[in-house]
KOLDO-79257 format. One line per 2 residues: number of its first residue (from 1); their letters; for each residue x, y, z of C-alpha. Coordinates in steps of 0.25 Angstrom, whole numbers. Layout:
NUM	a	X Y Z ~ ... .
//
This chain:
1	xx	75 -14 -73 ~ 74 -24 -60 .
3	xx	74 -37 -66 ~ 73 -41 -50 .
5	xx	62 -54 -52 ~ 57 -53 -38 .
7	xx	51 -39 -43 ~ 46 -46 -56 .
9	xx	37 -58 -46 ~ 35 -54 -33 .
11	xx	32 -39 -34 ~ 23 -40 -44 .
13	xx	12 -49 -40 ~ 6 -44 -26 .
15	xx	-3 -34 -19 ~ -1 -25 -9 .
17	xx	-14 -24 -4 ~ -16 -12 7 .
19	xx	-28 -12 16 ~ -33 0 18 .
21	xx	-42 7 29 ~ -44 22 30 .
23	xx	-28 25 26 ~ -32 37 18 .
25	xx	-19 45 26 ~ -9 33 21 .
27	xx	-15 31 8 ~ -6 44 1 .
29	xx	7 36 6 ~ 4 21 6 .
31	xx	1 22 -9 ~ 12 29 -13 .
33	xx	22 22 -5 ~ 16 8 -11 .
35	xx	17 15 -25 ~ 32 19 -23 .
37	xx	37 4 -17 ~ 30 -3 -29 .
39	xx	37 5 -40 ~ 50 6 -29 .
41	xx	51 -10 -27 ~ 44 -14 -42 .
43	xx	31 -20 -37 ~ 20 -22 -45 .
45	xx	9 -29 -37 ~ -4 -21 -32 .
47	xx	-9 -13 -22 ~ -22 -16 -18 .
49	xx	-27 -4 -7 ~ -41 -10 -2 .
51	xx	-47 1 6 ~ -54 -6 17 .
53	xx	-66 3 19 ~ -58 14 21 .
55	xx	-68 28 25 ~ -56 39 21 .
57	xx	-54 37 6 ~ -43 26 6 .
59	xx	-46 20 -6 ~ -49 33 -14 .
61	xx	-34 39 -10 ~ -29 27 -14 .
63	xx	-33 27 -27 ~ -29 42 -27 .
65	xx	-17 39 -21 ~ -13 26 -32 .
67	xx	-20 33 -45 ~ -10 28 -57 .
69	xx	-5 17 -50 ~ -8 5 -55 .
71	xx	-5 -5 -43 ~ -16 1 -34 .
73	xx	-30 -4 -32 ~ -38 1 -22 .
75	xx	-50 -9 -16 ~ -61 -4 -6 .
77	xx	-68 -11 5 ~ -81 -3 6 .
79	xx	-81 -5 22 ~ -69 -10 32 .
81	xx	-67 -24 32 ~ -53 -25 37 .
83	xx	-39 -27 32 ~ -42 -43 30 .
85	xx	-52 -41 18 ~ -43 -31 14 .
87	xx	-35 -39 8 ~ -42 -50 5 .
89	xx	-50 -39 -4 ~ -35 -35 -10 .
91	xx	-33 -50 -10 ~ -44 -53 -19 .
93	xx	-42 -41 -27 ~ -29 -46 -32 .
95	xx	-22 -58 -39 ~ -6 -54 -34 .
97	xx	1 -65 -30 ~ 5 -58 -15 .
99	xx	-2 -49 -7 ~ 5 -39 1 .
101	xx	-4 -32 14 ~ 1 -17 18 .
103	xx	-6 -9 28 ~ -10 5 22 .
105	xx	-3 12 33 ~ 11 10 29 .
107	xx	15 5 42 ~ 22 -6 32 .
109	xx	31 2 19 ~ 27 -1 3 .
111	xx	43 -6 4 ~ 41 -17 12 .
113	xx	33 -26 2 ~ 44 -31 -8 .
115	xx	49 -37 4 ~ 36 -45 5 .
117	xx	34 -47 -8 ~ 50 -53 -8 .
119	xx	46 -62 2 ~ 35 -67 -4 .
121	xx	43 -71 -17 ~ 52 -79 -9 .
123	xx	39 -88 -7 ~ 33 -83 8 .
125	xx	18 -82 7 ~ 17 -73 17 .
127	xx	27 -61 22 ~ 25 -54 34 .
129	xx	30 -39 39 ~ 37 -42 55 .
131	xx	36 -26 60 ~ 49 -20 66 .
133	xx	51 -9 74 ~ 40 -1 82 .
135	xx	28 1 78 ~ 14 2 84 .
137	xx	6 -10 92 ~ 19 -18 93 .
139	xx	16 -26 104 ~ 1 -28 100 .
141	xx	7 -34 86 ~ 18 -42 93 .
143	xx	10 -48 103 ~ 0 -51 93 .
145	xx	9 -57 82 ~ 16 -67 94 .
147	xx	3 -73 98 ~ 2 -75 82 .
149	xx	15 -80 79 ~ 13 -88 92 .
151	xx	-2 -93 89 ~ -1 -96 75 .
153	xx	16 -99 73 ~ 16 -91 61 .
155	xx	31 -88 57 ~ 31 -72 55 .
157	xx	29 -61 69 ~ 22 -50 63 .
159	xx	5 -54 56 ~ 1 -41 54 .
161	xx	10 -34 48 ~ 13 -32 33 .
163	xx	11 -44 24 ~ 14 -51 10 .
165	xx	9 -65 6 ~ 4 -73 -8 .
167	xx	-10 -71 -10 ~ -12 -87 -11 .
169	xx	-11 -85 5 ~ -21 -75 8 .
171	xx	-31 -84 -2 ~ -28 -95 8 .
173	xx	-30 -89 22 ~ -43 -82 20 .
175	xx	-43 -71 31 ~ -54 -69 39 .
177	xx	-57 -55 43 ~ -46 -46 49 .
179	xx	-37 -61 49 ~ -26 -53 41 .
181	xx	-17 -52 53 ~ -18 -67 53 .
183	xx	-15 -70 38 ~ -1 -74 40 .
185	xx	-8 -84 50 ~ -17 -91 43 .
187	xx	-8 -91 32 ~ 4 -99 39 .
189	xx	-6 -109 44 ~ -11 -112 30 .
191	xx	6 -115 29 ~ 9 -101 20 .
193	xx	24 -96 24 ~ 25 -83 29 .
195	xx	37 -75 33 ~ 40 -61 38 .
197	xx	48 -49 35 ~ 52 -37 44 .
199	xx	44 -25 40 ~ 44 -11 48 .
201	xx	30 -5 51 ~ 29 10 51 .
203	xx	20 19 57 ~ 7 22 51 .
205	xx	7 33 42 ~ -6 39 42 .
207	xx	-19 36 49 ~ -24 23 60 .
209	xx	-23 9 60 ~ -35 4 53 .
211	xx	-33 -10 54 ~ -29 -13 69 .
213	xx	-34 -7 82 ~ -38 -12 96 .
215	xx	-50 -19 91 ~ -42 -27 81 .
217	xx	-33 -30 90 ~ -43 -38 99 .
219	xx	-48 -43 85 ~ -34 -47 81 .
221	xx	-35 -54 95 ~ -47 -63 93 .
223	xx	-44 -64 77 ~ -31 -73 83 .
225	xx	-41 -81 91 ~ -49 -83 80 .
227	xx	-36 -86 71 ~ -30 -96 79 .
229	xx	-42 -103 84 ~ -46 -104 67 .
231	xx	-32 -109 64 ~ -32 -121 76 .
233	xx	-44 -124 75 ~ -51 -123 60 .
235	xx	-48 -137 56 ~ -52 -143 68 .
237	xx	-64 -135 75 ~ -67 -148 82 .
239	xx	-53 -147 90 ~ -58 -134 94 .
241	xx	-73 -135 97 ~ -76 -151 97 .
243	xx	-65 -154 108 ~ -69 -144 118 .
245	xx	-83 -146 115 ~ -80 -162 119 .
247	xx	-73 -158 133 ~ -85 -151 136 .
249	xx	-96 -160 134 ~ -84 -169 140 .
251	xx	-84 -159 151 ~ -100 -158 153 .
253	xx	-102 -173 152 ~ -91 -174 165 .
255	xx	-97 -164 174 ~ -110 -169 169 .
257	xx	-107 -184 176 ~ -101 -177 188 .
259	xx	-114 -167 188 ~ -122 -181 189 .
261	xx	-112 -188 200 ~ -114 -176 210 .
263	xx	-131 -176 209 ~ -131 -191 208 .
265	xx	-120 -198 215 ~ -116 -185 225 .
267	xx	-129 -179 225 ~ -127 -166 221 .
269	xx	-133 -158 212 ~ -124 -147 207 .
271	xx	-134 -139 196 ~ -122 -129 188 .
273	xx	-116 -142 186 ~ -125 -148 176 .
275	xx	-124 -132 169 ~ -110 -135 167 .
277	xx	-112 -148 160 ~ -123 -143 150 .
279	xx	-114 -131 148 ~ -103 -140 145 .
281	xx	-109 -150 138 ~ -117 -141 129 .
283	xx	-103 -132 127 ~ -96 -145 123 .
285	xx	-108 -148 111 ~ -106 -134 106 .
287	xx	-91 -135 105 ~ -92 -151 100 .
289	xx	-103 -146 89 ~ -94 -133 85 .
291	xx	-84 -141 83 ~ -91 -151 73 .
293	xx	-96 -139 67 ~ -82 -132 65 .
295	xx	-78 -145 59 ~ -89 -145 47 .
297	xx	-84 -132 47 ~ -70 -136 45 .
299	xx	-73 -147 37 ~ -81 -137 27 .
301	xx	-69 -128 26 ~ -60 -139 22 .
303	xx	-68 -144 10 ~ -69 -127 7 .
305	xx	-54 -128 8 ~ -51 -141 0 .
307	xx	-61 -136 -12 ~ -52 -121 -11 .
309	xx	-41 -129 -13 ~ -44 -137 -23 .
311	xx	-49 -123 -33 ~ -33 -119 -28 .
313	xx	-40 -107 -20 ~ -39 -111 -7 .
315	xx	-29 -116 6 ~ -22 -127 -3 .
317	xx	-11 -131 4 ~ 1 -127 13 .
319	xx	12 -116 12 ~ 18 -113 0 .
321	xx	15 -124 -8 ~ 0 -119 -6 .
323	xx	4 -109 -14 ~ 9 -118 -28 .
325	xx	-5 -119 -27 ~ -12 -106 -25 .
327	xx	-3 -102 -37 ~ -9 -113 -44 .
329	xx	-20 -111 -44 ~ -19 -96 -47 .
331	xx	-25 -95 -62 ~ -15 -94 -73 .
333	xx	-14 -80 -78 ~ -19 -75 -92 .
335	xx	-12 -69 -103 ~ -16 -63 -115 .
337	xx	-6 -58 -127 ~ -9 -49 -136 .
339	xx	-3 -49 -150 ~ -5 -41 -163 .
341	xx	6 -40 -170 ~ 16 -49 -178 .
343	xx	28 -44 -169 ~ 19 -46 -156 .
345	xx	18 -60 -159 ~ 33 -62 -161 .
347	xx	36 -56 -149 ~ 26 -60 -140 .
349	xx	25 -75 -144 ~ 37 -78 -134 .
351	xx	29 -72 -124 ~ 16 -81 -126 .
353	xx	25 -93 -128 ~ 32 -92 -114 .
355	xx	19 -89 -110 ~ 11 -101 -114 .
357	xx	24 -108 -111 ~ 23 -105 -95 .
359	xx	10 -110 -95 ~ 7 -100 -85 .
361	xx	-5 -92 -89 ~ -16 -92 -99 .
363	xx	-13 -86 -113 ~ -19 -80 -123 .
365	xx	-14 -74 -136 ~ -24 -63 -141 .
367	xx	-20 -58 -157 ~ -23 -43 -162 .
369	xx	-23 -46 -177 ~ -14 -33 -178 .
371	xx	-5 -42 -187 ~ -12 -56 -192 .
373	xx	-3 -66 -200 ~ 8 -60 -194 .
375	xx	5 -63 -180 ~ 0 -76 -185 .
377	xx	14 -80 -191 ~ 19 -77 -178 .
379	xx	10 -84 -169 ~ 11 -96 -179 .
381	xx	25 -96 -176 ~ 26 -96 -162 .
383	xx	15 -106 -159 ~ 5 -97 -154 .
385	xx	-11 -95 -155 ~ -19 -86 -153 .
387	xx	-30 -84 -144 ~ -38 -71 -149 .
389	xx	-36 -64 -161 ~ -43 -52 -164 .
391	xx	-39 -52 -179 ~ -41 -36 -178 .
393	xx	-32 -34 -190 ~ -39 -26 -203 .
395	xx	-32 -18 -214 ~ -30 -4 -213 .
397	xx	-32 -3 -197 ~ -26 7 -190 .
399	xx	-21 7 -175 ~ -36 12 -170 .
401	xx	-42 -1 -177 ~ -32 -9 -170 .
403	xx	-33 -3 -156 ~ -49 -5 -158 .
405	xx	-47 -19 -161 ~ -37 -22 -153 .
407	xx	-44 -17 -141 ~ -59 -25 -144 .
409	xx	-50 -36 -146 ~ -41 -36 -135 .
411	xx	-53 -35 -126 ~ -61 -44 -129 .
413	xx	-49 -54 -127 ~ -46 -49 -113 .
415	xx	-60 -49 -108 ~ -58 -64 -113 .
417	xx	-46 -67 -108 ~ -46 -60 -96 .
419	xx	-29 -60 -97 ~ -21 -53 -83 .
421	xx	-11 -52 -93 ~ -10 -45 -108 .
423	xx	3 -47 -115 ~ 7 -38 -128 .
425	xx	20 -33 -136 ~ 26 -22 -141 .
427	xx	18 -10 -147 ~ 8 -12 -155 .
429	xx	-6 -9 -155 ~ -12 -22 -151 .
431	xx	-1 -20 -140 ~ -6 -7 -136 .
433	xx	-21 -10 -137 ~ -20 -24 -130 .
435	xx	-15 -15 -118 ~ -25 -7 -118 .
437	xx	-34 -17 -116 ~ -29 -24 -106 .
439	xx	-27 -11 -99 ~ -42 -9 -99 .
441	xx	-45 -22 -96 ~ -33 -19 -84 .
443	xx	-26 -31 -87 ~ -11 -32 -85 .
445	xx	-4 -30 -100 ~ 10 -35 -103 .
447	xx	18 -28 -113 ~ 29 -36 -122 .
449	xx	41 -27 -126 ~ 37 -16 -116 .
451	xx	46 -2 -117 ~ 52 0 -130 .
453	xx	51 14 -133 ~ 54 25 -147 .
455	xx	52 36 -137 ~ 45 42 -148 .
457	xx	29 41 -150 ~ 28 40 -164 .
459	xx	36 29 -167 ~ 35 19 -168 .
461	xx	21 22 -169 ~ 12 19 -163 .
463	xx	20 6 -157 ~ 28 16 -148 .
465	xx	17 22 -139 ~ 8 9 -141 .
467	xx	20 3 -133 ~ 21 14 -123 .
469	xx	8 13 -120 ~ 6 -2 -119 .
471	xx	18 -2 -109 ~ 13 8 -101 .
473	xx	0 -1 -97 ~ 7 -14 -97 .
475	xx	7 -21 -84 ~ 20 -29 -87 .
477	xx	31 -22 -99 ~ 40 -33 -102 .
479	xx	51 -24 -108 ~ 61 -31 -119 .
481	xx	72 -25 -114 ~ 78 -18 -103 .
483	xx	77 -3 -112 ~ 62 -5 -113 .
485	xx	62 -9 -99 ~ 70 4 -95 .
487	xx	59 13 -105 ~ 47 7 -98 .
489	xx	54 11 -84 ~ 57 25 -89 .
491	xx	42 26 -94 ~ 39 23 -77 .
493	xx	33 9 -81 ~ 37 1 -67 .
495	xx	49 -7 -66 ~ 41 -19 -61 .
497	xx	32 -20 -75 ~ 44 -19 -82 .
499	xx	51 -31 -86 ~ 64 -34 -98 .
501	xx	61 -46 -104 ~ 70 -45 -117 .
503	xx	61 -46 -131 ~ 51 -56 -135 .
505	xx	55 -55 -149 ~ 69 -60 -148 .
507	xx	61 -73 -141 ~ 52 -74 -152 .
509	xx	64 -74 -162 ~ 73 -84 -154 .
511	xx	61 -93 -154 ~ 59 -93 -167 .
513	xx	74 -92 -172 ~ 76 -106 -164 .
515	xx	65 -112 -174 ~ 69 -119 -186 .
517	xx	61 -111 -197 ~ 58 -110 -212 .
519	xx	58 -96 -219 ~ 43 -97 -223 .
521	xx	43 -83 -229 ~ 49 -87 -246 .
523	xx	56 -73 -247 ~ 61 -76 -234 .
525	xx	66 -88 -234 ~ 74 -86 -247 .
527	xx	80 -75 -242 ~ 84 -82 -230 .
529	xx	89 -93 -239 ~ 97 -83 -247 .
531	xx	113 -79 -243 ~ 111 -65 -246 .
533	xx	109 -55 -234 ~ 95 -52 -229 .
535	xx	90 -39 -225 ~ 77 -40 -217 .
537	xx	67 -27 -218 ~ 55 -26 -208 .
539	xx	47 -13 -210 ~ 33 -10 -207 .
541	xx	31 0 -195 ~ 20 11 -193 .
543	xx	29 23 -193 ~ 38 18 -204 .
545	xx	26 18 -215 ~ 27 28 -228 .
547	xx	40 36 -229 ~ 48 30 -219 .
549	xx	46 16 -223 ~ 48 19 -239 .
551	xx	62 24 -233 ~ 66 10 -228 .
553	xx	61 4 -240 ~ 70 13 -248 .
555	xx	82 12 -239 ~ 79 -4 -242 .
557	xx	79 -5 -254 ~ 91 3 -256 .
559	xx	98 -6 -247 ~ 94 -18 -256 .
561	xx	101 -11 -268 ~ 113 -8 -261 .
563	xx	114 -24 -256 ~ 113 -34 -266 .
565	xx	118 -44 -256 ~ 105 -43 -245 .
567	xx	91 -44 -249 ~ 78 -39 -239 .
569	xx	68 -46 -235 ~ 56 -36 -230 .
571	xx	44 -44 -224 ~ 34 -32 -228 .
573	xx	22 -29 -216 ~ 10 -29 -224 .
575	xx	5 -15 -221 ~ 1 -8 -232 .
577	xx	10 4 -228 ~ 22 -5 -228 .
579	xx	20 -16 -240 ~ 16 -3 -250 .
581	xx	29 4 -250 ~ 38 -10 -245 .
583	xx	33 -15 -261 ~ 35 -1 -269 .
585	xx	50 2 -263 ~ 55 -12 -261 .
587	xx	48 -22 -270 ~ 54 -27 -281 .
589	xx	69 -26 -274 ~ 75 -36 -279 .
591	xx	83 -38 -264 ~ 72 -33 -257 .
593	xx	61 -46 -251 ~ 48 -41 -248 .
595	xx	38 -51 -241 ~ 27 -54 -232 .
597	xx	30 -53 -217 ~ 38 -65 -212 .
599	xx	33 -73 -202 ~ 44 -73 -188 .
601	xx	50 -86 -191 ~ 55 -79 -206 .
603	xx	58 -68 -199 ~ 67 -74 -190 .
605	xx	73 -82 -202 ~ 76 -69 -208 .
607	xx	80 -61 -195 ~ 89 -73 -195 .
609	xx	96 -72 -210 ~ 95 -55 -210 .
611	xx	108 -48 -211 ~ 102 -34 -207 .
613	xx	87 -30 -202 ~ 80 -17 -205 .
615	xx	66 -17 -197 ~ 58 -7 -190 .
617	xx	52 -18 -182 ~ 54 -18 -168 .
619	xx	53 -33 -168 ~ 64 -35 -178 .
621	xx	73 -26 -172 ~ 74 -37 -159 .
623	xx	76 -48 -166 ~ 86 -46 -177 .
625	xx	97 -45 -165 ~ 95 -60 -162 .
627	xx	100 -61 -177 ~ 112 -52 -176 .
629	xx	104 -44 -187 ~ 106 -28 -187 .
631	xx	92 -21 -188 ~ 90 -8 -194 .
633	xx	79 -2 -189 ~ 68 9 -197 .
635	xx	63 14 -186 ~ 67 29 -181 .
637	xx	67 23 -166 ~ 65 9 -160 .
639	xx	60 5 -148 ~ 71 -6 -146 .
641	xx	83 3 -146 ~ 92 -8 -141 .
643	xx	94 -16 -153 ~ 100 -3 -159 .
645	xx	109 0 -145 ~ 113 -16 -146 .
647	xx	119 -13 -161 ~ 108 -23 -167 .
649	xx	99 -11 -173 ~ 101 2 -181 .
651	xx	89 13 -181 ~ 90 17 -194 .
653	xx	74 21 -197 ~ 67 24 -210 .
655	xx	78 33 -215 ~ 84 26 -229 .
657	xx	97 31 -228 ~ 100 24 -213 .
659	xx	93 12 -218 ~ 102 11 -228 .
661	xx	114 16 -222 ~ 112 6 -210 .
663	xx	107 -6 -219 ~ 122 -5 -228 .
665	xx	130 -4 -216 ~ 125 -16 -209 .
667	xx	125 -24 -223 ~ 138 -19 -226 .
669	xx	143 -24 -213 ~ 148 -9 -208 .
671	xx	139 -11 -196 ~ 142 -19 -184 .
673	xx	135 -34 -183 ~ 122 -36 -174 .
675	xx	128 -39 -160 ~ 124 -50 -154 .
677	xx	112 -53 -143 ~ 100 -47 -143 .
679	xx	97 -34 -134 ~ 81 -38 -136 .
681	xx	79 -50 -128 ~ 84 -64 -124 .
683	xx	74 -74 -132 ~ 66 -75 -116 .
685	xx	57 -64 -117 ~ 45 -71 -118 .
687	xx	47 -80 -106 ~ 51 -68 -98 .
689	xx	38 -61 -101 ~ 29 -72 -97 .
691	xx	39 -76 -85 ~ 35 -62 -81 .
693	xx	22 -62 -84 ~ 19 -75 -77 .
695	xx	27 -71 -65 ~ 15 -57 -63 .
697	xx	3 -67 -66 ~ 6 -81 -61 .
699	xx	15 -78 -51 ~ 27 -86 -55 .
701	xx	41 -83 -54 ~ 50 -76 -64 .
703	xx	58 -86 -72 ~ 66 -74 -81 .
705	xx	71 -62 -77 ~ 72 -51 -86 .
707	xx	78 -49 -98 ~ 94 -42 -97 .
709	xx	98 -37 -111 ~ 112 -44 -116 .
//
C-alpha cells in the first residue's frame, strides 16, 4: 500500500481538462496514455475531454476510447468557440479543487502532471511548463513571452505552455475570449503566485495545430494590446481618455487665439487653420466625454465587484490569503450514513462522532430498521440521533423484502438529502442496497471495513458476496487493515481508493471501556459480580441455522458439565431459528445463562470479566483482543484471518468435538495466553476516516496517516 499523504490530498481533487478540436488521429493514444499515468502515479481526479466543435468524430472516439473508465467525461461544444470557453465549460462542469490544462496533442506527457500537482500542494496557485529544447515556432514563442514578461513583470518565461492552478483563480479572472494565453497575467495582477517548472515539449503526434496559426498570431498580437491597455487603465479610463481629451481642447483653444491674432492683429486669414481647431477641439470633447463615461463604467464594475465579494464569489482580496476565503466560502460537504444493523451502529459511531466533531460537513444519520431496539441501545449509548428512519423491520421478512424496502427508503432520503457522500459498514444488506442507491443516484459511496474476504461464495452468506459487491462500487474503501487492503488490490480496486485505517470496532470498545458503567443486564451483572470464570457465547448467523448451530449448542453444554468452575452467559439473538433450539438443548443448564441481548456497554463489561469467548460474530472476534480474551470461532472460514495468525483466535466451526476439544484446552490452561496488542486497530479509526473523507470533500489536509499494524 502507499500510505505517501501527498497522494491521499493533492492527486485526488483535480481535473485534467483537454480541449479538443478535430484530434480524432490522437485520440487512440492521449486516452490511453492519461489512463496508464493515473493508475502509474495514483491519481484520482477527472478528465474532462470537451470536444470544441470538433467535425471528425472526437468526442465519439473518445468515448469509445474511455468505455469502462470511470474518470472520463466527454462535453461537447456544438460549434467552435475556442480553447478559452473550453475550459471554462470544463471549469463549470467540475467542483475539483485544481485544474490541470493539457493540449490533446501530447506535445506535453500524461507524466508531467504529478509534478504540477506537487507544486500546487506546496501552496502556488499557479504552475507553469518553461519548454526546453527544440521545438517548432521557438523564436515566435520566445519573442512573444519577453514582450509579456517585459510588459506585464510576471515571474514565469513561458505563458503558453502547459499549466496547473486552484480553480478559486480561474473564478476570479474571468477570461475573455481566447485570453487563455494570458491567464497567468491577469492572475498575477490580481496578486495569485505563480511559479514555473521545466517541462519538454514533443512533437505532435498526429494531425495540425488546431489552436494557433498566422492569423492567431496577429490576434495574439492585438489581444496583448487590448490586455495591457485593460490592465493600466480599467480603474482609471479617465487617465487614459479624459487627459488627452483635455490637451486637445487645450490644444485647439491655443491655436484657436493664434488663428484670431493672424486675421485680426496680422491680418491674415489662414482658413485650414480654423479646421484644425474644430478637429481639435471636437476630438478633445470626445475623448474628455469617453473618459467620464469609462469612469460610470468603472465605477459600476466596482460596486459589481464589492457585492461578488461580499456572496464570497468574486475578487476578494489579494494573493493567497484571497484564498482562505474562496475556501470559505465553498459550501460544506454533505454526508449521509446509513445504518441497519446493531453492529453497524457500534462500529460506525466512531465515525459519525469524529465526523460531527470536526465540524466540517453537514451530517445526517439515515436508520434501515434492519435491527430496531438494538440499534437503538447502541445509539442511546454513543449520544447520537437519528435523522431518518425507515422502520422497515417486519416479522418473517426475507432479504427480498429487505432489499425492496431498503431501496424505496434509501431513495427517498437521497433525493432529500442530496449527500456527495454515502458512508456504510460491513456486509449486510442495508450495506449492499444503500450502494446501490447511491450508485444510481451516482453519488460517491464510502465503504467502512472494505476487503475482508472467505474467498468462498456461500459463507458467510449472503455477507461475503454483499461485501464484495458494495466494495466493488465504492468510491473510497477504507480497509481495516493492511490484508484487506492487500485483497482489494489483488481484486484490481486502485491503490489510490484504498486506504488502511485499522477497525472502528476497537474505537468503539475503547470508548466505551474508558466509561465508568453499571452492568444494566441482571443475569449479567451477577455473573460479573461472581468469582467463578465466565465463558461468553455469541451465536446467531444465517449459515449456522438447524444442524450446525444444534452442534455448538451440544458441544456447550457438554463443556458446562465438564467445568463446574465456569458458567456461560449466552445473550440469545432473537431469531426464531436461533431462540427455538437455544431453549430446547440449553435451557435449564444449571451453569448455562440464557438472556436477552446485551446492550454494548454490558458487553464490554463482560468481554471484560470473560475468561474464553466462543462467537461467530465478526464483531466479537475484534474486540476480545483488547481484553487479552482467546476467541474460538464457529465459523468454517473468517474473513478476519489475522486474529487467528496473531495467536488471539482459534477456527474451530460448528464441529462439537473441536469446540469441545479447544474450549478444555484453553480452560485447562494447555494453550498459550492471548498475546498482547491488537492486530485489528489502534482506537483512531474513526478520525482517520473522516480525516480522509474531509481531506476529498472539503479540501483539507491529512492530519493521520494510515494505519501500520503492531
Amino acid at each position: 500500500m502507499d500510505n505517501d499523504l501527498t497522494k491521499k490530498t493533492a492527486y485526488h481533487d483535480f481535473a485534467l481538462v483537454v480541449p479538443a478540436w478535430n484530434e480524432a488521429p490522437n485520440i487512440p493514444r492521449l486516452i490511453p496514455e492519461v489512463r496508464a499515468a493515473f493508475e502509474e502515479y495514483g491519481l484520482t481526479g477527472e478528465v474532462i475531454l470537451v470536444d470544441d466543435g470538433s467535425t471528425d468524430g472526437t468526442a465519439d472516439l473518445a468515448e469509445s476510447e474511455g468505455c469502462g473508465w470511470d474518470r472520463l467525461r466527454v462535453l461537447r461544444h456544438r460549434v467552435n468557440q475556442g480553447k478559452t470557453e473550453a475550459l471554462l465549460t470544463a471549469a463549470e462542469a467540475t467542483d475539483r479543487k485544481f485544474l490541470v490544462l493539457f493540449d490533446a496533442d501530447l506535445q506535453h506527457l500524461p507524466a508531467e502532471i504529478p509534478r504540477y500537482l506537487d507544486k500546487l500542494e506546496e501552496g502556488w496557485d499557479i504552475v507553469t511548463g518553461r519548454k526546453v529544447g527544440q521545438y517548432d515556432k521557438r523564436a515566435v514563442s520566445s519573442i512573444y513571452n519577453a514582450l509579456s514578461r517585459r510588459i506585464f513583470k510576471v515571474p514565469v518565461s513561458d505563458l503558453n505552455s502547459m499549466k496547473a492552478f486552484r480553480a478559486d483563480v480561474l473564478k476570479a479572472v474571468r477570461l475573455r475570449h481566447d485570453w487563455h494565453r494570458f491567464f497567468v497575467v491577469l492572475a498575477h495582477r490580481k496578486g495569485f503566485s505563480a511559479t514555473e517548472i521545466d517541462i519538454e515539449l514533443h512533437p505532435r503526434r498526429a494531425g495540425e495545430a488546431k489552436y494557433s496559426g498566422k492569423s492567431r498570431i496577429i490576434g495574439g498580437v492585438l489581444d496583448l494590446m487590448a490586455v495591457w491597455f485593460q490592465l493600466r487603465f480599467s480603474r482609471k479610463p479617465m487617465v487614459a481618455f479624459g487627459l488627452p481629451g483635455v490637451f486637445l481642447m487645450a490644444a485647439g483653444v491655443l491655436t484657436g487665439l493664434a488663428a484670431l491674432y493672424l486675421r485680426f492683429v496680422a491680418g491674415q486669414g489662414f482658413r485650414p487653420l480654423l479646421y484644425l481647431v474644430v478637429l481639435l477641439v471636437t476630438v478633445g470633447v470626445l475623448c474628455f466625454a469617453a473618459g467620464m463615461l469609462g469612469e460610470m463604467i468603472a465605477s459600476v464594475h466596482d460596486e459589481l465587484d464589492a457585492m461578488r465579494r461580499e456572496r464570497g464569489d468574486g475578487d476578494a482580496g489579494r494573493g493567497r490569503s484571497s484564498l482562505a476565503r474562496f475556501e470559505s466560502a465553498r459550501p460544506q460537504p454533505r454526508i449521509l450514513s446509513v445504518i441497519g444493523t446493531r453492529p453497524e451502529a457500534i462500529k460506525m459511531a466512531p465515525v459519525v462522532g469524529a465526523l460531527v466533531e470536526r465540524g466540517q460537513c453537514v451530517h445526517r444519520l439515515a436508520l434501515t430498521g434492519q435491527h430496531t431496539d438494538m440499534v437503538g441501545q447502541v445509539l442511546d449509548v454513543f449520544g447520537l440521533e437519528a435523522d431518518y428512519d425507515l422502520k422497515l423491520m417486519k416479522p418473517g421478512q426475507t432479504l427480498y423484502d429487505v432489499g425492496h424496502a431498503c431501496m424505496d427508503g434509501l431513495r427517498e432520503v437521497a433525493e432529500d438529502f442530496v449527500p456527495d457522500v454515502t458512508i456504510v459498514q460491513g456486509d449486510t444488506a442495508t450495506v449492499f442496497f444503500a450502494g446501490v442507491v447511491t450508485f444510481f443516484q451516482q453519488g460517491r459511496l464510502a465503504h467502512v471495513e472494505a476487503g475482508l474476504r472467505s474467498r468462498r461464495k456461500w459463507s458467510p452468506f449472503p455477507e461475503e458476496m454483499l461485501r464484495r459487491m458494495t466494495d466493488t462500487i465504492s468510491d473510497f474503501c477504507f480497509a481495516p487493515t493492511t490484508e484487506a487492503a492487500d485483497n482489494l488490490a489483488a481484486e484490481g480496486v486502485e491503490a489510490a481508493r484504498i486506504f488502511v485505517t485499522g477497525n472502528t470496532v476497537v474505537d468503539a470498545l475503547l470508548q466505551m471501556r474508558a466509561r465508568p458503567a453499571t452492568v444494566r443486564n441482571e443475569c449479567a451483572a451477577e455473573l460479573v459480580r461472581s468469582h467463578r470464570r465466565l465463558v461468553l457465547l455469541t451465536a446467531h448467523r444465517r449459515e449456522s441455522f438447524g444442524q450446525p448451530l444444534e452442534r455448538v449448542f451440544g458441544a456447550v453444554a457438554t463443556l458446562a458439565e465438564r467445568f463446574e468452575d465456569i458458567d456461560i452467559l449466552y445473550p440469545v439473538h432473537p431469531n426464531p431459528r436461533v431462540l427455538e433450539p437455544a431453549r430446547r438443548i440449553l435451557g435449564g443448564q444449571p451453569r448455562i445463562h440464557l438472556t436477552d441481548p446485551l446492550d454494548y456497554s454490558d458487553l464490554v463489561t463482560v468481554l471484560g470479566r470473560a475468561s474464553l469467548v466462543l462467537t461467530d460474530s465478526g464483531g466479537i472476534q475484534e474486540e476480545a483482543p483488547a481484553f487479552g480474551v482467546h476467541t474460538l470461532v464457529l465459523r468454517e472460514v473468517t474473513e478476519r484471518p489475522e486474529g487467528v495468525r496473531a495467536g488471539a483466535a482459534t477456527l474451530v466451526g460448528t464441529d462439537a468435538d473441536l469446540i469441545l476439544a479447544e474450549a478444555a484446552a484453553h480452560l485447562s490452561g494447555e494453550r498459550d495466553a492471548c498475546p498482547a496488542g491488537n492486530p485489528y486497530g489502534d482506537g483512531r479509526a474513526g478520525e482517520r476516516i473522516a480525516d480522509i473523507l474531509l481531506a476529498e470533500l472539503a479540501g483539507t489536509r491529512r492530519q493521520l496517516e494510515d494505519w501500520t499494524a503492531p
